[in-house]
FIVO-446025 format. One record per residue: residue in one letter; z, y, x of N, C-alpha, C, O in turn. Coordinates in Angstrom, 2 decimals. Layout:
N
<site rest="A" n_c3="Z" n_c2="Y" n_c1="X" ca_c3="Z" ca_c2="Y" ca_c1="X" c_c3="Z" c_c2="Y" c_c1="X" o_c3="Z" o_c2="Y" o_c1="X"/>
...
! end
This chain:
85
<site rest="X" n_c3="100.01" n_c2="107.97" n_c1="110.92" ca_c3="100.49" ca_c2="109.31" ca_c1="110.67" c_c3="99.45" c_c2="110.06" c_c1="109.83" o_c3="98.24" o_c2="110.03" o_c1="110.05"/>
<site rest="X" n_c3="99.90" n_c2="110.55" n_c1="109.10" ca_c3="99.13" ca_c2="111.53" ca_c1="107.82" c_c3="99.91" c_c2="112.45" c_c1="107.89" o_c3="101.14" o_c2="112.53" o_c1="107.93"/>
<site rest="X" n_c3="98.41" n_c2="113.76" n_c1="107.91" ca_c3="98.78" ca_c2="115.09" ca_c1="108.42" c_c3="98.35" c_c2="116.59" c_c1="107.13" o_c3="97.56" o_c2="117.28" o_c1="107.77"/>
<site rest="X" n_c3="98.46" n_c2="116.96" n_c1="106.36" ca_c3="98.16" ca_c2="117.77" ca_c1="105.55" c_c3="98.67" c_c2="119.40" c_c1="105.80" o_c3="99.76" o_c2="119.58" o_c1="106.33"/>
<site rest="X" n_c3="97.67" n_c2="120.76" n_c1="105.33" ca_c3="98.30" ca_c2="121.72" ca_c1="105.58" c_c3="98.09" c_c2="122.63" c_c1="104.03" o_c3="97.04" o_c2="122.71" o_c1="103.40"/>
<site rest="X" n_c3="99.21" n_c2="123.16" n_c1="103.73" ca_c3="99.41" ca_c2="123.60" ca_c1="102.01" c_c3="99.58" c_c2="125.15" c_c1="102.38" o_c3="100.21" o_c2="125.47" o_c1="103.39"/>
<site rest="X" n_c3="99.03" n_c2="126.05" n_c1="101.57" ca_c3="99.61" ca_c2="127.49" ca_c1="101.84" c_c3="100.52" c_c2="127.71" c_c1="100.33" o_c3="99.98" o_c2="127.54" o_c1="99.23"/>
<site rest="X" n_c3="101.79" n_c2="128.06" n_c1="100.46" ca_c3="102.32" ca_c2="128.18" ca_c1="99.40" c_c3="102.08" c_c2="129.40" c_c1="98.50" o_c3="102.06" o_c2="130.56" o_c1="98.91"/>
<site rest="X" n_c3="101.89" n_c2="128.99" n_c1="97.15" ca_c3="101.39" ca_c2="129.61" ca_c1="96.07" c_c3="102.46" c_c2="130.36" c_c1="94.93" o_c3="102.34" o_c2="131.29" o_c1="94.14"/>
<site rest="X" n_c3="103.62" n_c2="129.40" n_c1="95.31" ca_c3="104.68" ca_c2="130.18" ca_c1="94.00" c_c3="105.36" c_c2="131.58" c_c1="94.58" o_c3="105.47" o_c2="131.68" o_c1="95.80"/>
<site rest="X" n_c3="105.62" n_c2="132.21" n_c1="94.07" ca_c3="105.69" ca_c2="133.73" ca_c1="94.08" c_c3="107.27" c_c2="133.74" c_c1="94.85" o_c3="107.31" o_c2="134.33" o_c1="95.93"/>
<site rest="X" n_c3="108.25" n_c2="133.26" n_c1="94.46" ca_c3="109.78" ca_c2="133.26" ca_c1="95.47" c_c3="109.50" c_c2="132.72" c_c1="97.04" o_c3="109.97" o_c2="133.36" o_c1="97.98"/>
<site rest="X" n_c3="108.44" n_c2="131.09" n_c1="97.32" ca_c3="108.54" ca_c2="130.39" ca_c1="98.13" c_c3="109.40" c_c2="129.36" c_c1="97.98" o_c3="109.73" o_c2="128.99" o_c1="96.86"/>
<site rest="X" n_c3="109.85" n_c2="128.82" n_c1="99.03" ca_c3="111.08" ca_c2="127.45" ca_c1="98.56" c_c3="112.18" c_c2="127.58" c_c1="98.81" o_c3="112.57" o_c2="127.17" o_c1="99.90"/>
<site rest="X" n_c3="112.77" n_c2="127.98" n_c1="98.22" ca_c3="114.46" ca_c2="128.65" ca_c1="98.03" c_c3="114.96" c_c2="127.22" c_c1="97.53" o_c3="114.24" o_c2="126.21" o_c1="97.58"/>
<site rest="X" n_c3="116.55" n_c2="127.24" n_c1="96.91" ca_c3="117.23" ca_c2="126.05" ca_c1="97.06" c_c3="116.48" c_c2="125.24" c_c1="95.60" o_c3="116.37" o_c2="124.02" o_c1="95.78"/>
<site rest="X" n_c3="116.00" n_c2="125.71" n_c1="94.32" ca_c3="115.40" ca_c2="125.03" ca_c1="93.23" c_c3="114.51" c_c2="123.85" c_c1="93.92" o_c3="114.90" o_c2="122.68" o_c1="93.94"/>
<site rest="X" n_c3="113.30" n_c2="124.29" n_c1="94.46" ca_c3="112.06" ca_c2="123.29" ca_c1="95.11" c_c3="112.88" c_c2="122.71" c_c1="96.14" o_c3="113.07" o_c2="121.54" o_c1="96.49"/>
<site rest="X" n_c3="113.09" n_c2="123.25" n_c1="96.33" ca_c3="113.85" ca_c2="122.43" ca_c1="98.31" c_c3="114.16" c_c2="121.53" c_c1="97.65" o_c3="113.18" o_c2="120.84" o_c1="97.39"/>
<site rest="X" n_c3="115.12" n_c2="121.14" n_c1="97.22" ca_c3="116.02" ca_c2="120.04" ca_c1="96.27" c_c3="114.79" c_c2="118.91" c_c1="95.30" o_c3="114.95" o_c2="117.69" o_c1="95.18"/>
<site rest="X" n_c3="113.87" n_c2="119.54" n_c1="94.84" ca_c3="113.06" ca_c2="118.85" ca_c1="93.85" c_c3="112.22" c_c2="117.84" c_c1="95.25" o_c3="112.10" o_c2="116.61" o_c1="95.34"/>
<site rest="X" n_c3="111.77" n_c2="118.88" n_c1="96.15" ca_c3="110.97" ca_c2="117.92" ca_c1="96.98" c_c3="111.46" c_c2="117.16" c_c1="97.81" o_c3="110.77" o_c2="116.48" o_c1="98.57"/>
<site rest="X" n_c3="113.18" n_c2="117.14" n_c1="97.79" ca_c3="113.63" ca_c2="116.67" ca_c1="98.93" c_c3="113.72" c_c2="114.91" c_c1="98.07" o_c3="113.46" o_c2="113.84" o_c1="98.63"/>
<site rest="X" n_c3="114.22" n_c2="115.11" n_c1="96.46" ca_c3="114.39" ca_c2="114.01" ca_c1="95.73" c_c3="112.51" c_c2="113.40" c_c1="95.69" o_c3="112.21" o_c2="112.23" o_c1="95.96"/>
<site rest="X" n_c3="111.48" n_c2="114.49" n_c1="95.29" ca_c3="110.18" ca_c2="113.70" ca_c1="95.87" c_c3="110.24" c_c2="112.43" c_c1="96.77" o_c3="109.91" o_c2="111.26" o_c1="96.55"/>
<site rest="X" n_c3="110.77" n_c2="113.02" n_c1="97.80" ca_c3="110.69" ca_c2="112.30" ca_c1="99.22" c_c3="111.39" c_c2="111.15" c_c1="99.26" o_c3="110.82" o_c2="110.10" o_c1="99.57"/>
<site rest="X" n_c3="112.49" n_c2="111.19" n_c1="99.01" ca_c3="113.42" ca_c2="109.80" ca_c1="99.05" c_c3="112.73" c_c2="108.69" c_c1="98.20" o_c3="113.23" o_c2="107.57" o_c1="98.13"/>
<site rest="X" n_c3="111.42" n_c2="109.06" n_c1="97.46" ca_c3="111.15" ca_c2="107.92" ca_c1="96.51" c_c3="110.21" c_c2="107.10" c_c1="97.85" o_c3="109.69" o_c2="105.99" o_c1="97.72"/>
<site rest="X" n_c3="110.13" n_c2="107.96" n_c1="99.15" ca_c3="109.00" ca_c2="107.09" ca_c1="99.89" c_c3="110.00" c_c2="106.33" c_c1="101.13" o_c3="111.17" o_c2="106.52" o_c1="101.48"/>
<site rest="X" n_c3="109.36" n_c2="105.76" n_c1="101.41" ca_c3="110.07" ca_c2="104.95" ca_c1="103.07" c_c3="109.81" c_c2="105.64" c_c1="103.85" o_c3="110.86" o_c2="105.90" o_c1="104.43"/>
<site rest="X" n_c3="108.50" n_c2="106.52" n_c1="104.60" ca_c3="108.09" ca_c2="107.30" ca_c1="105.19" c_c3="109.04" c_c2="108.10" c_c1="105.85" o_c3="109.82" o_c2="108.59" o_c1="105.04"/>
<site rest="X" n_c3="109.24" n_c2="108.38" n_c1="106.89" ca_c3="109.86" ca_c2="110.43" ca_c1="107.27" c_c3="108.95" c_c2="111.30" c_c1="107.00" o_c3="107.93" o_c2="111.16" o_c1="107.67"/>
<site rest="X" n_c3="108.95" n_c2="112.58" n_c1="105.86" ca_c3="108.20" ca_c2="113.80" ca_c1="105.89" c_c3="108.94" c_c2="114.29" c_c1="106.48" o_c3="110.17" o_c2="114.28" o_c1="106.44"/>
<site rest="X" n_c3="108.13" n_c2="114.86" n_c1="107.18" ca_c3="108.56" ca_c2="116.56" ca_c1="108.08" c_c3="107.37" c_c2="117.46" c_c1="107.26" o_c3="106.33" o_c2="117.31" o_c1="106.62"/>
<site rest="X" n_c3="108.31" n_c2="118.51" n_c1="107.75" ca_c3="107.96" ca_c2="120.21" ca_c1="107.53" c_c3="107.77" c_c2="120.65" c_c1="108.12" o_c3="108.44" o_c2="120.17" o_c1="109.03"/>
<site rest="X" n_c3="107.02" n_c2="121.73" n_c1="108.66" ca_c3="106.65" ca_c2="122.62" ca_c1="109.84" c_c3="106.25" c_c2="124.11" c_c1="109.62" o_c3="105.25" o_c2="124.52" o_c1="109.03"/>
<site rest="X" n_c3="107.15" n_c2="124.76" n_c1="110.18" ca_c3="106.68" ca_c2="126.41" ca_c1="109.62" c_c3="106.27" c_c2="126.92" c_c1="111.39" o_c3="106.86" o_c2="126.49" o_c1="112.38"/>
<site rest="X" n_c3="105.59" n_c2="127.51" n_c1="111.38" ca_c3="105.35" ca_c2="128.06" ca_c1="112.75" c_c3="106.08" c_c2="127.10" c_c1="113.84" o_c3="106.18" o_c2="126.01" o_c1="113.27"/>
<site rest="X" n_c3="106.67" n_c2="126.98" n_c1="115.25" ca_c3="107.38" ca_c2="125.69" ca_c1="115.79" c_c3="108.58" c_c2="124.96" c_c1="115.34" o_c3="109.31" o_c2="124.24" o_c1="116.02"/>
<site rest="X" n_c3="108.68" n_c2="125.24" n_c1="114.12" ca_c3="109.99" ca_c2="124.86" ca_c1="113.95" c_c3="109.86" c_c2="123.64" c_c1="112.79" o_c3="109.38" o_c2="123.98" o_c1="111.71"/>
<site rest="X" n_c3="110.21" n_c2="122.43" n_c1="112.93" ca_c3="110.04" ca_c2="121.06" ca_c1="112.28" c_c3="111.33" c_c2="120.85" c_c1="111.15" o_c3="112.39" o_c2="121.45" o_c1="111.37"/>
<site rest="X" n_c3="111.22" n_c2="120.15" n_c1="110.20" ca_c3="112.45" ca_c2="119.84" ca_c1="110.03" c_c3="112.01" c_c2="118.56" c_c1="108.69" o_c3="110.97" o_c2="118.50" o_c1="108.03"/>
<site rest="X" n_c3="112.89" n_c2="117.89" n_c1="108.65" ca_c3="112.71" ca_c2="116.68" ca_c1="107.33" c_c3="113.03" c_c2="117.10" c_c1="106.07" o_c3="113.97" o_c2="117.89" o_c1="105.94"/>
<site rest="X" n_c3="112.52" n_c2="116.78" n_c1="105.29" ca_c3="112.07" ca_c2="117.54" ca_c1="103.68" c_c3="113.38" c_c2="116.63" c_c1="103.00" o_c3="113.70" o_c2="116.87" o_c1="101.83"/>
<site rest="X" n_c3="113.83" n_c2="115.99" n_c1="103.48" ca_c3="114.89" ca_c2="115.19" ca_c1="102.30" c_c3="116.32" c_c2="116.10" c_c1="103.30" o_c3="117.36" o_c2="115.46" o_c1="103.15"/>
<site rest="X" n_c3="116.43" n_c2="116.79" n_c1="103.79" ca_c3="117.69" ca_c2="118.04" ca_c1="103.51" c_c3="117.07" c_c2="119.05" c_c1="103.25" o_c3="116.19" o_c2="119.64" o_c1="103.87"/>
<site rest="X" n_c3="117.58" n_c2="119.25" n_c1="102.26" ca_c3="117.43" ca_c2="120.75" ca_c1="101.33" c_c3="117.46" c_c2="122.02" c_c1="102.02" o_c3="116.56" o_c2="122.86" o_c1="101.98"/>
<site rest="X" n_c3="119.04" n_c2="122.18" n_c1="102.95" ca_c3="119.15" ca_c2="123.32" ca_c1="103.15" c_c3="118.51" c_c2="123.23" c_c1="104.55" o_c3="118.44" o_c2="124.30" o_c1="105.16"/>
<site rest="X" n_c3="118.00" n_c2="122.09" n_c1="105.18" ca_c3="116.75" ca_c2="122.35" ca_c1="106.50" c_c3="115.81" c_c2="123.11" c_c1="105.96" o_c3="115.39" o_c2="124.06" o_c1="106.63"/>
<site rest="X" n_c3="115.32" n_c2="122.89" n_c1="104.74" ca_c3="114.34" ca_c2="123.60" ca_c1="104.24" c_c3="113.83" c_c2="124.91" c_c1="103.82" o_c3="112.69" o_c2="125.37" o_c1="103.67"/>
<site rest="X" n_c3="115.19" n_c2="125.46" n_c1="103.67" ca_c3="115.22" ca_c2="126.71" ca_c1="103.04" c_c3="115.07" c_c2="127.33" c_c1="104.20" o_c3="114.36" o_c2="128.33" o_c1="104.30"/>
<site rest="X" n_c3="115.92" n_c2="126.68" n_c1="105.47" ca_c3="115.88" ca_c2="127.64" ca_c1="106.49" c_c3="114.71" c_c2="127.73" c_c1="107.40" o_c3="114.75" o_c2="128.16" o_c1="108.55"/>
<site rest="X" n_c3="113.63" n_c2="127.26" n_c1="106.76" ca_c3="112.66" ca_c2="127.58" ca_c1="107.72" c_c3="111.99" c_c2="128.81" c_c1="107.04" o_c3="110.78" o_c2="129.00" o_c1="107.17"/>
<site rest="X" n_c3="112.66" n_c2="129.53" n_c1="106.42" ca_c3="112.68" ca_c2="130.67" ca_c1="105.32" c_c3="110.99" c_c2="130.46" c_c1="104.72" o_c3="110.31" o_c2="131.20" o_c1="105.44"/>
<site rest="X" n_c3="110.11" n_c2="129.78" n_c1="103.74" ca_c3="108.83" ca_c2="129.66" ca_c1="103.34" c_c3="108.66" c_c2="130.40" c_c1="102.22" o_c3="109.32" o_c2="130.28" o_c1="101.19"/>
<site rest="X" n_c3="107.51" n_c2="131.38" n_c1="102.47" ca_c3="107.71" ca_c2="132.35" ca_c1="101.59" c_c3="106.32" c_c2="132.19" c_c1="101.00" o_c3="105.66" o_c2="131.26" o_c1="101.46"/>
<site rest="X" n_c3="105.62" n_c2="133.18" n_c1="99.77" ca_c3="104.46" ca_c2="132.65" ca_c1="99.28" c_c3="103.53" c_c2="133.24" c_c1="99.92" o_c3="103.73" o_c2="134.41" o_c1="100.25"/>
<site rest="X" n_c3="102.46" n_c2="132.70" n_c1="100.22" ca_c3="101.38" ca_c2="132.80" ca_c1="100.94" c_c3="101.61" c_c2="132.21" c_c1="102.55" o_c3="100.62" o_c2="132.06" o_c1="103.26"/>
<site rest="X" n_c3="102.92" n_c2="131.89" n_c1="103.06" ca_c3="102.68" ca_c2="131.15" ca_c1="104.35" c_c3="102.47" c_c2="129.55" c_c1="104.04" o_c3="102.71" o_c2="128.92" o_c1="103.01"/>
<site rest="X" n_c3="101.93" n_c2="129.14" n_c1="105.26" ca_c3="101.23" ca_c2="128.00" ca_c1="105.36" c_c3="101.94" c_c2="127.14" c_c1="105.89" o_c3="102.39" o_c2="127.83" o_c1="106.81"/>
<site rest="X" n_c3="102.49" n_c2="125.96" n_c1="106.03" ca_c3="103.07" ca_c2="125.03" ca_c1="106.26" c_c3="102.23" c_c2="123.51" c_c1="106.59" o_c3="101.15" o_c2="123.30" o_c1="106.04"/>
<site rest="X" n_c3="102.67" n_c2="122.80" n_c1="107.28" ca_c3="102.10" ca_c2="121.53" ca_c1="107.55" c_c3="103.46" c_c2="120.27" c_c1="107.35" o_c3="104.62" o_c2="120.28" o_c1="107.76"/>
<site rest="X" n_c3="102.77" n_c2="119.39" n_c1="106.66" ca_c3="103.16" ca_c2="118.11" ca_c1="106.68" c_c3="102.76" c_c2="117.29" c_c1="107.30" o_c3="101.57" o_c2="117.28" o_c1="107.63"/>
<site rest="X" n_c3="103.62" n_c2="116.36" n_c1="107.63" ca_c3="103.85" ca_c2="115.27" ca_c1="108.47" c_c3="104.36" c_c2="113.58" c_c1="107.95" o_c3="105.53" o_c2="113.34" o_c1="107.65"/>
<site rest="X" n_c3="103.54" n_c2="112.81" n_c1="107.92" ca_c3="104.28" ca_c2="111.58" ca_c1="107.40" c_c3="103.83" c_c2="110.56" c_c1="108.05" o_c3="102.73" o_c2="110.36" o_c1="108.57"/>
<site rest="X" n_c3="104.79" n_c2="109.93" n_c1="107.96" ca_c3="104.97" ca_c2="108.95" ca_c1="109.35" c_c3="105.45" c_c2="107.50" c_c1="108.94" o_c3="106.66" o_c2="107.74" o_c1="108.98"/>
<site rest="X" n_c3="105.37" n_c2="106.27" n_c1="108.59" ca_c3="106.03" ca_c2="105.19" ca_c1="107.87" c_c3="104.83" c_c2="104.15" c_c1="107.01" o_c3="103.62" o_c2="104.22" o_c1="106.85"/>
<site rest="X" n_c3="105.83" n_c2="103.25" n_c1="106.60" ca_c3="105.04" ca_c2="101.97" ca_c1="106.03" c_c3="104.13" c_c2="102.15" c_c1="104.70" o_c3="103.14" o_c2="101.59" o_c1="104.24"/>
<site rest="X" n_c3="105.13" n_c2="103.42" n_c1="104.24" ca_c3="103.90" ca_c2="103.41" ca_c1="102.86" c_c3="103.39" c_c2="105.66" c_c1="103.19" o_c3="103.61" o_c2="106.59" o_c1="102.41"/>
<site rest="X" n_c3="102.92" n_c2="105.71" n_c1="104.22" ca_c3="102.44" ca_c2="106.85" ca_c1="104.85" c_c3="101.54" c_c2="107.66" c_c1="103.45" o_c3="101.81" o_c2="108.66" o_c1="102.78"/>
<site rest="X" n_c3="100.17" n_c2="106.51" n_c1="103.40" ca_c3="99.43" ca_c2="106.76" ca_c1="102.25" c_c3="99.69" c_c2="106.92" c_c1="101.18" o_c3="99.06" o_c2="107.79" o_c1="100.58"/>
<site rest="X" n_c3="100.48" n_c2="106.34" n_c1="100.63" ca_c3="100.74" ca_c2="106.62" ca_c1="99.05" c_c3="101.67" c_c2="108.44" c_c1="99.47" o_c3="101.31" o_c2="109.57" o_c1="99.16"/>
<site rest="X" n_c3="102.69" n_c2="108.04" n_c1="100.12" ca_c3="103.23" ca_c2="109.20" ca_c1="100.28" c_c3="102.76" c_c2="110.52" c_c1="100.41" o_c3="103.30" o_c2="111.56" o_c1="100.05"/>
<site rest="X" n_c3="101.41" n_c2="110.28" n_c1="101.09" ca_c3="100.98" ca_c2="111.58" ca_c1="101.69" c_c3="99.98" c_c2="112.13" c_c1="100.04" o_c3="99.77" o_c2="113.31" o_c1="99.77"/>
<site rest="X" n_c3="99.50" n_c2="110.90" n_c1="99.14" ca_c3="99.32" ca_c2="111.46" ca_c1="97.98" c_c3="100.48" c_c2="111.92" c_c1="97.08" o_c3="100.44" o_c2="112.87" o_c1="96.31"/>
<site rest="X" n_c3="101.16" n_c2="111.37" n_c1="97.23" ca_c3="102.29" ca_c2="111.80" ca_c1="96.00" c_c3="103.16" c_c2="113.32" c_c1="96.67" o_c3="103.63" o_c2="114.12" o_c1="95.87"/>
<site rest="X" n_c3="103.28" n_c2="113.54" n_c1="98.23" ca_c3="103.41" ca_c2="114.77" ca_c1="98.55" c_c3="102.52" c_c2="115.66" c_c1="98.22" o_c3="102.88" o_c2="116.51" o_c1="97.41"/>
<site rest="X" n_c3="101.80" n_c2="115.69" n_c1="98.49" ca_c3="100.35" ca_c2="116.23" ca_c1="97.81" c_c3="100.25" c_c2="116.85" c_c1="96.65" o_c3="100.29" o_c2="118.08" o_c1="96.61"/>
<site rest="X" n_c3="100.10" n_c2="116.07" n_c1="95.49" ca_c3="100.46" ca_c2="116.14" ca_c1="94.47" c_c3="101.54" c_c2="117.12" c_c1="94.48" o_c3="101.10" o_c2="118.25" o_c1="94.26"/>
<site rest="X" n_c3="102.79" n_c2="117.07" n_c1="94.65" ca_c3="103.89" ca_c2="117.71" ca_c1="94.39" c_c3="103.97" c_c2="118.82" c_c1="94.76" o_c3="104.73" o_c2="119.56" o_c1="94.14"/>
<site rest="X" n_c3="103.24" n_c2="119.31" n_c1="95.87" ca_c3="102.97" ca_c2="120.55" ca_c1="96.71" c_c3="102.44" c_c2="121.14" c_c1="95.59" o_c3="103.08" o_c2="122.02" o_c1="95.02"/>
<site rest="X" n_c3="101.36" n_c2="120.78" n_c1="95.19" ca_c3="99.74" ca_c2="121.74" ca_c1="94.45" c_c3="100.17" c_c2="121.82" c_c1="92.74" o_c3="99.38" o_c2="122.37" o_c1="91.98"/>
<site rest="X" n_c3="101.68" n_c2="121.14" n_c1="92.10" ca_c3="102.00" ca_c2="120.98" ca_c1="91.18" c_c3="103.08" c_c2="121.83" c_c1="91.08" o_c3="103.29" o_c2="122.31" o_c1="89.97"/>
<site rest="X" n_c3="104.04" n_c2="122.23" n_c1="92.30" ca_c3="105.24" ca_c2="123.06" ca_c1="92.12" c_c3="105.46" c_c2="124.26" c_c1="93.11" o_c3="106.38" o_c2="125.05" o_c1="92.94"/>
<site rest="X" n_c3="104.39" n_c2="124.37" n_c1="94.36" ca_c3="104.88" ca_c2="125.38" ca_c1="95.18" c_c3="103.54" c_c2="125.67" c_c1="95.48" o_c3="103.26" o_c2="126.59" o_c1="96.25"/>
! end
């Protein structure tokens, strides 16, 4: 399990544009990402789970990845975080 925490930087947060971009991110891994806004979890490959954890800019979020290729994933999430949100 690989654990990362991102404070979001883009000015809307993740409304349905990113939700969608990171959810297609994700499907490129085997892994499950989860999302986490305050207690509430949810998996990054549905979109509209995502939106509804309403993430706005400047809150902080944690990832979660869990699976056979964990590592690569948790870079290429990474990446995608610090590149689009």
């Amino acid at each position: 399990m690989h654990k990362f925490r991102y404070v979001i930087k883009g000015k809307k947060g993740i409304h349905l544009k990113p939700a969608g971009c990171l959810a297609k991110e994700a499907w490129k891994y085997e892994s499950e990402i989860k999302m986490a806004k305050d207690s509430k979890s949810v998996t990054v490959t549905e979109p509209l789970a995502v939106i509804g954890l309403r993430v706005k800019c400047g809150d902080s979020v944690e990832i979660e990845i869990n699976g056979a290729d964990e590592v690569i994933a948790c870079e290429g999430i990474k990446d995608f975080f610090e590149n689009n949100l």
